[in-house]
DONU-788697 format. One record per residue (C-alpha): residue number from 1; chain; x negated, y negated, z. Coordinates in Angstrom, 2 decimals, padded with zeros to 5 digits. Each point is the difference from the previous one (the first is absolute). Example, Ala and Ser with C-alpha at 12.3 -4.5 7.8 and 13.67 -1.06 7.14 Angstrom:
2
  resi  chain       px       py       pz
     1      A  -012.30   004.50   007.80
     2      A  -001.37  -003.44  -000.66
This chain:
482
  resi  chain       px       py       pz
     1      A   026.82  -090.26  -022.13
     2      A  -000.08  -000.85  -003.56
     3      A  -003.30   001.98  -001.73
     4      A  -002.57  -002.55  -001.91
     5      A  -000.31   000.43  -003.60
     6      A  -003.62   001.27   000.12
     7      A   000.56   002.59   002.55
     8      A   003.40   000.99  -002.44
     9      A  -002.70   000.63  -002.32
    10      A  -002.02   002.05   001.82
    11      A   002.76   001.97   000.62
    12      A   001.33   000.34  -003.42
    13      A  -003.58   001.27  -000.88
    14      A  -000.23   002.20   002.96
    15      A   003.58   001.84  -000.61
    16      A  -001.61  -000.02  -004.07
    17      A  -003.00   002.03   000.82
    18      A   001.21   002.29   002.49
    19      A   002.75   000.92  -002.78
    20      A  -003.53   000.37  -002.00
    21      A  -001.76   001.86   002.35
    22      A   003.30   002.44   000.63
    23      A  -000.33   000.55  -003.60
    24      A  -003.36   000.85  -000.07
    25      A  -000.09   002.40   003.26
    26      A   002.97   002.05  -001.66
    27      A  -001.68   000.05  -003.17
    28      A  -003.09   000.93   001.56
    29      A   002.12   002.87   001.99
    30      A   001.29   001.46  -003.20
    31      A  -003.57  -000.33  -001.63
    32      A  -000.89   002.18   002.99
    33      A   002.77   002.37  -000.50
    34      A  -000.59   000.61  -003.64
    35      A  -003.73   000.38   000.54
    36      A   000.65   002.72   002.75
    37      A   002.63   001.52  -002.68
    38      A  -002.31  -000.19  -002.79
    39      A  -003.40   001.80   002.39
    40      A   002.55   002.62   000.55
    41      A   000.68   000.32  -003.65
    42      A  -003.39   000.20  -001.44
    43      A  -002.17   001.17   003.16
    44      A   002.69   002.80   001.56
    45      A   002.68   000.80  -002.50
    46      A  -002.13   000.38  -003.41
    47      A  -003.13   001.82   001.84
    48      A   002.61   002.75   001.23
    49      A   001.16   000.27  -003.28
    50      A  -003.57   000.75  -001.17
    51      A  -000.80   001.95   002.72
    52      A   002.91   002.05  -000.52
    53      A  -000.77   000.81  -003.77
    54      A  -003.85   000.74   001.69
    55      A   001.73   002.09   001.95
    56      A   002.12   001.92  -002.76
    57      A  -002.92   000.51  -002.55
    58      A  -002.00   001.21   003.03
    59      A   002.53   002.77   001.01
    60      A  -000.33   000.58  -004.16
    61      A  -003.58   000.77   000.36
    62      A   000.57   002.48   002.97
    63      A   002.84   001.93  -002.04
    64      A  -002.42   000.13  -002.82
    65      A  -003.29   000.91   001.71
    66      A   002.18   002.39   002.11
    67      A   001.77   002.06  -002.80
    68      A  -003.55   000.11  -002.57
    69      A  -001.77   001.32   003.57
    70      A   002.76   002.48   000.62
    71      A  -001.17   001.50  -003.77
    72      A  -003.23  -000.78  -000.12
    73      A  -001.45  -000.08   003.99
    74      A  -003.06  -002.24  -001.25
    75      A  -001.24  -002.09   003.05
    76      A  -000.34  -003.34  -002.30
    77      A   004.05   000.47  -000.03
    78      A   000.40   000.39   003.70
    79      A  -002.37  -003.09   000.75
    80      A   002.18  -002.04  -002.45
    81      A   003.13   001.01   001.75
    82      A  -001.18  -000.97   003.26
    83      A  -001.59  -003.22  -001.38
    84      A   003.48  -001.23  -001.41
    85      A   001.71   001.00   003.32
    86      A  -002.70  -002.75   001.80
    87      A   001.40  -002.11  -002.77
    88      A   003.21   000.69   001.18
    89      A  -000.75  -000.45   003.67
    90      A  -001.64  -003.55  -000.88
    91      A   002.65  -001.04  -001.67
    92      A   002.61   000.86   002.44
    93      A  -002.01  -001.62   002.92
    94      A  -000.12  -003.01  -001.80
    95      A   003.98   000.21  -000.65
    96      A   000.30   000.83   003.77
    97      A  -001.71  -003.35   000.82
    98      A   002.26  -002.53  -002.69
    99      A   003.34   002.17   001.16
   100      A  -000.09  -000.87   003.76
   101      A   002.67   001.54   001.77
   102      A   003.59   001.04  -002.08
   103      A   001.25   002.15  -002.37
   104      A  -003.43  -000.36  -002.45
   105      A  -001.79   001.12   003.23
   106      A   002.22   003.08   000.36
   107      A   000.37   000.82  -003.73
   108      A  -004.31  -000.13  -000.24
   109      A  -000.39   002.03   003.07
   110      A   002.40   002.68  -001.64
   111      A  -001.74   000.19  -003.53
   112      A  -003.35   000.48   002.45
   113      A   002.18   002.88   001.94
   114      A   000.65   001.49  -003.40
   115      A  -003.47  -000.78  -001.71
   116      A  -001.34   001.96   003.26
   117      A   002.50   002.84  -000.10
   118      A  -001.13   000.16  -003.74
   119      A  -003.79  -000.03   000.28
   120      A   000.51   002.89   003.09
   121      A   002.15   002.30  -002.38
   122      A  -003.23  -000.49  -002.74
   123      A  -002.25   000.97   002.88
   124      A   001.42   002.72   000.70
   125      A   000.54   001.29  -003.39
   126      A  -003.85  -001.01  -000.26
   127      A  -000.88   002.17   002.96
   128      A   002.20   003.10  -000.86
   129      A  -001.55  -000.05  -003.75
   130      A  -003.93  -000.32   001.48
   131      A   000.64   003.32   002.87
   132      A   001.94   002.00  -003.13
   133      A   003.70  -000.71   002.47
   134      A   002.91   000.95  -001.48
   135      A   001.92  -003.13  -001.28
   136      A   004.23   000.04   000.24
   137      A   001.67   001.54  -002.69
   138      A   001.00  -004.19  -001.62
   139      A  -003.61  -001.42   001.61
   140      A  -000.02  -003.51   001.24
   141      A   000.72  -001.56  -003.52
   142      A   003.54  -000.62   000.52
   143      A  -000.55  -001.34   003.76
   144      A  -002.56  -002.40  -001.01
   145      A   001.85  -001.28  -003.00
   146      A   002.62  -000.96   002.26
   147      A  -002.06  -001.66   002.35
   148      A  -001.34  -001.90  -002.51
   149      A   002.76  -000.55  -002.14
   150      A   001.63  -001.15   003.72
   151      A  -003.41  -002.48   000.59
   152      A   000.72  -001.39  -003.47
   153      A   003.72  -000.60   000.24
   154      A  -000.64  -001.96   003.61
   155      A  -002.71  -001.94  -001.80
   156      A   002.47  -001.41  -002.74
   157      A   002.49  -000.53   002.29
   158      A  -002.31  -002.29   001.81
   159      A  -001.30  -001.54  -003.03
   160      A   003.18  -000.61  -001.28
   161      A   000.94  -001.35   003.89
   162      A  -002.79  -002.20  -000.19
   163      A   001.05  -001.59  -003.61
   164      A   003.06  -000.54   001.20
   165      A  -001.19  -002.02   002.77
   166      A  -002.62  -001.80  -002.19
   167      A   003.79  -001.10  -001.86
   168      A   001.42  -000.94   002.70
   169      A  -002.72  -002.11   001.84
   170      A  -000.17  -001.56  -003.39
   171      A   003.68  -001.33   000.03
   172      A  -000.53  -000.73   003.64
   173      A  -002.89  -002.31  -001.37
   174      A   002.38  -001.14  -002.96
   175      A   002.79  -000.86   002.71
   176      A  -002.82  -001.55   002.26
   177      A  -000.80  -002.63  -002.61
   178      A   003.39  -000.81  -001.01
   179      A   001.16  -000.65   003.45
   180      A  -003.07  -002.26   000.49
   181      A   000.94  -001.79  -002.97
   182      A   002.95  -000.27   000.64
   183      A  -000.37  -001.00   003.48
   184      A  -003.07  -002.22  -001.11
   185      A   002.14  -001.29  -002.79
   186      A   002.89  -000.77   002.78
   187      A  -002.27  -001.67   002.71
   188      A  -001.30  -001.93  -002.98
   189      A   003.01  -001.49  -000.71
   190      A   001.15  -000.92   003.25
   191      A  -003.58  -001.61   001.02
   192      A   000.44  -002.29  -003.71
   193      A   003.62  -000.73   001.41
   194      A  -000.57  -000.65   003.48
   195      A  -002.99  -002.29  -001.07
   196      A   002.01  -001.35  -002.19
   197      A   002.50  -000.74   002.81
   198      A  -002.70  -000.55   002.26
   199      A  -001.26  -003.19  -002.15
   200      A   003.53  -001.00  -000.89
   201      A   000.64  -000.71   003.65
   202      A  -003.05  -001.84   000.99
   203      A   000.00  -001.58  -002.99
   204      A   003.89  -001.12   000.51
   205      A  -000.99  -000.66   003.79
   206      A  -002.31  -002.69  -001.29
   207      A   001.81  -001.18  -003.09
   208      A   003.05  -000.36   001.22
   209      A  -000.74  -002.56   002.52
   210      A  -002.47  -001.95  -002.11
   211      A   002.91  -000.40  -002.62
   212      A   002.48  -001.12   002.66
   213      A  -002.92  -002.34   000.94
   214      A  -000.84  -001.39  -003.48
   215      A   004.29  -000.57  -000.13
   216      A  -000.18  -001.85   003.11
   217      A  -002.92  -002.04  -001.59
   218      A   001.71  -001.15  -003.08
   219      A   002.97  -000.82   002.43
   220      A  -002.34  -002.64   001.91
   221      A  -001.46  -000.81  -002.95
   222      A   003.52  -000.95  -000.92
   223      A   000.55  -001.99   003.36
   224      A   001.66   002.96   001.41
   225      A  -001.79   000.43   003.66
   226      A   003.26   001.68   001.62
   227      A  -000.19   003.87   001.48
   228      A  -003.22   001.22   001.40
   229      A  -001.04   003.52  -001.51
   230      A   000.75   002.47   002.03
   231      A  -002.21   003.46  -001.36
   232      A  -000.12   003.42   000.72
   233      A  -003.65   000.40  -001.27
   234      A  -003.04   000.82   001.30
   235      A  -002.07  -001.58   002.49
   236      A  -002.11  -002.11  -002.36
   237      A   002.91  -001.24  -002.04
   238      A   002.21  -000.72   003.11
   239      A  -002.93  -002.24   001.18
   240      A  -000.21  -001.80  -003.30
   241      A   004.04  -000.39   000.03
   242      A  -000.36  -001.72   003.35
   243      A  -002.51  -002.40  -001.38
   244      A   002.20  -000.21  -002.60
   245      A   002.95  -000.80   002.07
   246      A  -002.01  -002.56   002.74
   247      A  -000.85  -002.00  -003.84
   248      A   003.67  -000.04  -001.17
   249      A   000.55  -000.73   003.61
   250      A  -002.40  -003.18  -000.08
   251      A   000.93  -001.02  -004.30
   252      A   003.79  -000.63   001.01
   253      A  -000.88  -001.76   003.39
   254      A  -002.50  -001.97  -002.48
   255      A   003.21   000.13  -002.58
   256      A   002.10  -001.63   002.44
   257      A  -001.80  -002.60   001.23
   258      A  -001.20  -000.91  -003.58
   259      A   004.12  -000.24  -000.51
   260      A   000.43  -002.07   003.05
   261      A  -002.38  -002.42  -001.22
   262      A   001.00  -000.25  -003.71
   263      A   003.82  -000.49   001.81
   264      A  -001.51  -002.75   002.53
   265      A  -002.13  -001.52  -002.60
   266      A   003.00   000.05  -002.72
   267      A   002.44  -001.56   002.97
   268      A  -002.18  -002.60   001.08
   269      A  -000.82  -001.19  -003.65
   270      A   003.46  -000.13  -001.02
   271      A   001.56  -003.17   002.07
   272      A  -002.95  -001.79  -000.83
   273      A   000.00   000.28  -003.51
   274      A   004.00  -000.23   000.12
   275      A  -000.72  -003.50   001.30
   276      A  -002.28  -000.86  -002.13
   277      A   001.87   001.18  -003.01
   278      A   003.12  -002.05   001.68
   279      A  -002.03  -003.15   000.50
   280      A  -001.76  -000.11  -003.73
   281      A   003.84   000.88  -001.08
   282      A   000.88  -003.68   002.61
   283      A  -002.94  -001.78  -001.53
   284      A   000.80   000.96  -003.94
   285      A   003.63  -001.30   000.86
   286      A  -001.51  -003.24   001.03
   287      A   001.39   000.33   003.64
   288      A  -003.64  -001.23   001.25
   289      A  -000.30  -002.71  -002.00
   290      A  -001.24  -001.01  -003.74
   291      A  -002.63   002.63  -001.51
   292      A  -001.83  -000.53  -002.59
   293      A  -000.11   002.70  -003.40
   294      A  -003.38   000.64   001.02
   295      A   001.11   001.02   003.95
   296      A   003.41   001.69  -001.84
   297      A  -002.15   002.42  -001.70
   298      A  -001.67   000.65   002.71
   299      A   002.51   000.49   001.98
   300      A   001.81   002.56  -002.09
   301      A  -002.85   001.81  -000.29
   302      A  -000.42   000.27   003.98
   303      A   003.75   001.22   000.04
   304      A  -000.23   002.67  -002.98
   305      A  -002.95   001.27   001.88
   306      A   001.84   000.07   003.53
   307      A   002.85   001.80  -002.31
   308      A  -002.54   002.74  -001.15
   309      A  -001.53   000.39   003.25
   310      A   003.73   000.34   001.53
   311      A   000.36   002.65  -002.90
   312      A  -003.01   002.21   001.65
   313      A   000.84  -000.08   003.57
   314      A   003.62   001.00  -000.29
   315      A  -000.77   003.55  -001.33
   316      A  -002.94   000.35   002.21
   317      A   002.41  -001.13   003.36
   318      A   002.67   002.50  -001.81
   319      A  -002.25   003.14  -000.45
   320      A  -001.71  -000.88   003.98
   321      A   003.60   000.39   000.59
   322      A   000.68   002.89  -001.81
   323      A  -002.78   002.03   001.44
   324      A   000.32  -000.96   003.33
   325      A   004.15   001.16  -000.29
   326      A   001.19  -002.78   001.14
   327      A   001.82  -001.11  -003.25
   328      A   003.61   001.29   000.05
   329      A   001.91   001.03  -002.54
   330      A   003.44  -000.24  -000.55
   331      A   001.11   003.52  -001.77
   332      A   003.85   000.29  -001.40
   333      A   001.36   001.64  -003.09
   334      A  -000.72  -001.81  -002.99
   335      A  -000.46   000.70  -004.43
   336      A  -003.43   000.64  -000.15
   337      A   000.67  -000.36  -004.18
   338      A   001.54  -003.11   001.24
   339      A  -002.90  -001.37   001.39
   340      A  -002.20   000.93  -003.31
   341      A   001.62  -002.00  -002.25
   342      A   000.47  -002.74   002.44
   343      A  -003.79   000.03   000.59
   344      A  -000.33  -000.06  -003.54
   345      A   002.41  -003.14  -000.62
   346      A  -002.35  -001.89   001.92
   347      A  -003.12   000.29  -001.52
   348      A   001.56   000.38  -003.66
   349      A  -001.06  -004.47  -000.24
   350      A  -003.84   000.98   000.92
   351      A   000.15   002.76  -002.83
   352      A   001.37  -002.25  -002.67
   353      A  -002.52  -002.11   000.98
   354      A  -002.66   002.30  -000.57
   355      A   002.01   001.66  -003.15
   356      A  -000.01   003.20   001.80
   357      A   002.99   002.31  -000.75
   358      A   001.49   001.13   003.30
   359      A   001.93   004.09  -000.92
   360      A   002.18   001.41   002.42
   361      A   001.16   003.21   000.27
   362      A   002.11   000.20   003.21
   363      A   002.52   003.04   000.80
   364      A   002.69  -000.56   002.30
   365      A  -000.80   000.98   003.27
   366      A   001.55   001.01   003.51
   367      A  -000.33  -002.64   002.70
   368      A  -003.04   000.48   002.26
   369      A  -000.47  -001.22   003.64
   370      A  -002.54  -003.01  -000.91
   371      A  -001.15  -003.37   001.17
   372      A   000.67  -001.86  -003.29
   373      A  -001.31  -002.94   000.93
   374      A  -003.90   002.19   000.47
   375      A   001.08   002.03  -003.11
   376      A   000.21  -002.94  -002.18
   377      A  -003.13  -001.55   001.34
   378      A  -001.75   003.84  -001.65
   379      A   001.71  -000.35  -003.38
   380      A  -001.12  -003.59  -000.14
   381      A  -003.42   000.94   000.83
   382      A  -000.17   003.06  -001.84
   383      A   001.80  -001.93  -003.42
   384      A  -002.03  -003.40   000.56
   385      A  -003.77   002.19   000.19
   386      A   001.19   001.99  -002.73
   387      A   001.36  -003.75  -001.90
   388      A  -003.74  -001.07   001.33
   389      A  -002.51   002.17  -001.84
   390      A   002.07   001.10  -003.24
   391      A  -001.19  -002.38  -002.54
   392      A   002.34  -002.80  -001.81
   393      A   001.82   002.05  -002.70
   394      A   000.20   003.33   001.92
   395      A   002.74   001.84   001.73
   396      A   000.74   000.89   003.94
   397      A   002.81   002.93   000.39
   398      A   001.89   000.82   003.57
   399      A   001.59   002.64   000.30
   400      A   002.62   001.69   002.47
   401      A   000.82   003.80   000.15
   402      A   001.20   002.57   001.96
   403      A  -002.30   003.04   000.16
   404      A   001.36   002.69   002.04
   405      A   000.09  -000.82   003.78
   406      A  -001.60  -004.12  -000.67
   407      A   000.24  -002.82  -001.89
   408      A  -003.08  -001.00  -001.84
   409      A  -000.70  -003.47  -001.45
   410      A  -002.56  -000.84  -002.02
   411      A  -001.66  -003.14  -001.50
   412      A  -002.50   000.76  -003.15
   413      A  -001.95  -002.79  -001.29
   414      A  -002.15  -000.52  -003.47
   415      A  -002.93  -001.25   001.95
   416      A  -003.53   000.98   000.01
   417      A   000.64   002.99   002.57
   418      A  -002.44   001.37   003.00
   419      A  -002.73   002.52  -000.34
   420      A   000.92   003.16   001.79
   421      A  -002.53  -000.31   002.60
   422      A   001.70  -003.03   001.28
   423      A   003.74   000.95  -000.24
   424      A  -000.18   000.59   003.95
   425      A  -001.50  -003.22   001.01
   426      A   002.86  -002.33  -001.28
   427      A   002.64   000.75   002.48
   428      A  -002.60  -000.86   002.71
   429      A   000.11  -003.36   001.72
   430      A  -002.63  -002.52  -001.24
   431      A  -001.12   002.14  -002.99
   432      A   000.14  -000.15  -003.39
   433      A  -001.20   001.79  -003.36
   434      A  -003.24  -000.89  -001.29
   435      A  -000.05  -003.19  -002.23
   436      A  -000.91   002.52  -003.30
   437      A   003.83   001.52   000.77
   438      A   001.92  -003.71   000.74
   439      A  -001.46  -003.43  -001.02
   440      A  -001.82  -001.97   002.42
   441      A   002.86  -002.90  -000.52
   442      A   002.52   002.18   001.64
   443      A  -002.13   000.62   003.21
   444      A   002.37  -000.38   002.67
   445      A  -000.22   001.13   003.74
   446      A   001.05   003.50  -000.08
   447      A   002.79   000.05   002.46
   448      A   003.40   000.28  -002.76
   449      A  -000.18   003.12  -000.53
   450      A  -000.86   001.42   003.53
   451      A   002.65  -001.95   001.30
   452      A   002.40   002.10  -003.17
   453      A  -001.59   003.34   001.45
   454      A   001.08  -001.00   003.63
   455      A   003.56  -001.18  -000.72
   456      A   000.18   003.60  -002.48
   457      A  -001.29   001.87   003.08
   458      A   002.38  -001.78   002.37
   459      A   002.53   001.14  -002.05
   460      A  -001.24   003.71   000.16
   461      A  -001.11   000.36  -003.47
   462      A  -003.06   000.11  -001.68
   463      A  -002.05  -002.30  -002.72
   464      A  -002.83   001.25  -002.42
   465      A  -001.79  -000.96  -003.08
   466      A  -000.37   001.28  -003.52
   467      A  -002.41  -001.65  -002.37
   468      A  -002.78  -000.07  -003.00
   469      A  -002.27  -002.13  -000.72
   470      A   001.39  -002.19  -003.27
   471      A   003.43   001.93   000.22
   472      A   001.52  -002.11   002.89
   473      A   001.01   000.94   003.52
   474      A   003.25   001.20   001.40
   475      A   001.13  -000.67   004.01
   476      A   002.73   002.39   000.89
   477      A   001.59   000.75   003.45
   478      A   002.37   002.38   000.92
   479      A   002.77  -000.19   002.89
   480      A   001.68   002.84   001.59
   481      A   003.69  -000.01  -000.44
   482      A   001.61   000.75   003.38
């Protein structure tokens, strides 16, 4: 089941935007990512680090309060001491909370082991000092340095843990946004070139057979109703190449009965005005009697105009035939070059006439298969239209060539030539340029040179027309050599 060209569209769009909405959901995924990064950044990883230095200048205050009480046991000192060890405490709750569980957890819940350890050592250095004790021979000074100098190192080891981590969630956001562009960049891409292929092929599914359409249009416009189209398109053009077909169909059934009738009507006219032409020819010759001048002139009138009438029904019987196939032809080898200048011999008298210098240019050629009795009847008609509309003191050139794999002959006349527009109307039957391209005297009925482009075709070649409006026109037709 072929698919209709608006649901093809649909489609197309549909496969566009869920490319689009891919895009935006993975976007939107990495947006996500690097936010979650970024909260861990500024909301875990940089309060640690300040809680950490909290922490350190904290455990400061405690060595300091602690070593001016231990010389000086002045209560202010002891109340400072324990109000920097809250501090501490604070602090380290806080960093408890951000850490979670892991080695921050563990390394915080140490430096509150040692802080303890510490602040027990002072209390009992306190307690010995108030009751008069005896304290150790070193005191507690180098034990508590330790401890602290211990609760410090673990501190910078975590701060310098957690900097390192603010690095490298940084590069993970760095490498985060350069895959997404990357990847964004990618998908991108392919969406511009799989629209692009996308409208390429509906475009081409549509185009294609409206072009092999518009070819099979100038072909009937030509006369050419042979071949229905036969399209792999979609449903709506399919339809309209069936309509299509059923009119080409119903033109050459219309075609062929408009030949039958020009044949019939051209058949039936012809005896009669043969015997009427033969009876004005009896009465001229006096066979029916005396005539008068006045009856002898108007007599030869009635036969010139049974001659010219004779004149227009022969080629329209010939191209009914023609058409219709049943005209044979008679092919055997035979100088196509030959033929050319013979064709030219015979219309050399109505040149002179018209002092219109006939050129030839004729190259000796291999024999082709031909019926020389139709080939001569296209030269004349070809050389005597060219002889027709070049004006008296002109020039008509034929030519005959080989050109690779044909031979080409051509006729080029002086005359007024055809306007572009109309250079494909004048091998159709019963047409004719405009009266602006050829004068209105020369009006004839159209039919020489269809019946050339059959006899050409017949012959398996091919006929076209060059020409310019002022510059003259030139009829050239090519046959293949076998």
């Amino acid at each position: 089941m072929r698919i209709t060209i608006f649901s093809r569209l649909i489609l197309g769009n549909l496969a566009l935007l869920a490319i689009a909405t891919g895009v935006s959901l993975y976007a939107i995924l990495q947006l996500g990512h690097m936010k979650e990064v970024t909260r861990q950044i500024i909301q875990v990883d940089n309060v640690l680090i300040d809680l950490n230095r909290e922490m350190i200048s904290a455990i400061l205050a405690e060595t300091r309060y602690e070593k001016k009480y231990v010389l000086l046991p002045d209560p202010a000192l002891y109340e400072g001491f324990l109000v920097a060890h809250t501090d501490f405490e604070k602090s380290l709750s806080k960093g408890l909370a951000l850490a979670g569980t892991g080695p921050a957890e563990a390394t915080l819940k140490q430096v509150r082991k040692l802080n303890l350890a510490y602040k027990d050592l002072f209390d009992k250095e306190i307690n010995l000092l108030r009751t008069g004790g005896p304290l150790p021979k070193k005191g507690f000074a180098q034990e508590k340095e330790i401890l602290t100098n211990e609760a410090i190192g673990e501190l910078t080891r975590l701060n310098t843990v957690n900097q390192q981590r603010i690095l490298n969630r940084i590069r993970q956001l760095d490498e985060a946004g350069r895959k997404a562009r990357n990847l964004a960049m990618a998908i991108t891409a392919g969406a511009l070139l799989f629209g692009l292929a996308l409208s390429i092929g509906i475009t081409r599914s549509i185009t294609r057979p409206l072009s092999r359409m518009k070819k099979k249009t100038v072909k009937i416009a030509e006369g050419v109703f042979e071949g229905d189209l036969d399209l792999s398109s979609p449903p709506e053009i399919a339809a309209l190449a069936g309509a299509f077909n059923t009119m080409c169909r119903k033109l050459k059934e219309v075609d062929r009965m408009k030949s039958n009738f020009y044949a019939l009507m051209g058949h039936e006219l012809r005896t009669p005005l043969t015997s009427i032409r033969e009876g004005t020819h009896m009465l001229l010759e006096g066979l029916g009697g005396q005539v008068t001048a006045k009856q002898r002139e108007l007599l030869r009138i009635i036969s010139e105009e049974s001659t010219r009438l004779i004149d227009m029904v022969n080629p329209l019987l010939e191209l009914s035939k023609l058409e219709a196939g049943v005209l044979s032809f008679n092919f055997t080898p035979d100088d196509l070059s030959l033929l050319v200048a013979r064709s030219i011999r015979e219309v050399t008298p109505l040149a002179e006439a018209k002092t219109i210098r006939i050129e030839s240019a004729i190259e000796t050629t291999p024999p082709l298969a031909v019926d020389a009795e139709r080939m001569m009847q296209a030269l004349r008609n070809l050389i005597g239209n060219a002889l027709k509309f070049t004006p008296p003191g002109g020039r008509v050139q034929v030519a005959a060539i080989r050109a690779g794999k044909e031979i080409q002959i051509s006729v080029t006349d002086t005359g007024p030539g055809i306007p572009k527009e109309e250079i494909g109307i004048v091998f159709e039957k019963f047409r004719q340029a405009s009266p602006t391209a050829r004068s209105a005297k020369f009006q004839g009925t159209g039919l020489g040179l269809a019946i050339v482009r059959h006899i050409v075709e017949k012959h398996g070649g091919r006929i076209w027309l060059e020409s310019e409006v002022g510059a003259g026109s030139t009829f050239t037709f090519a046959l293949p050599l076998q």
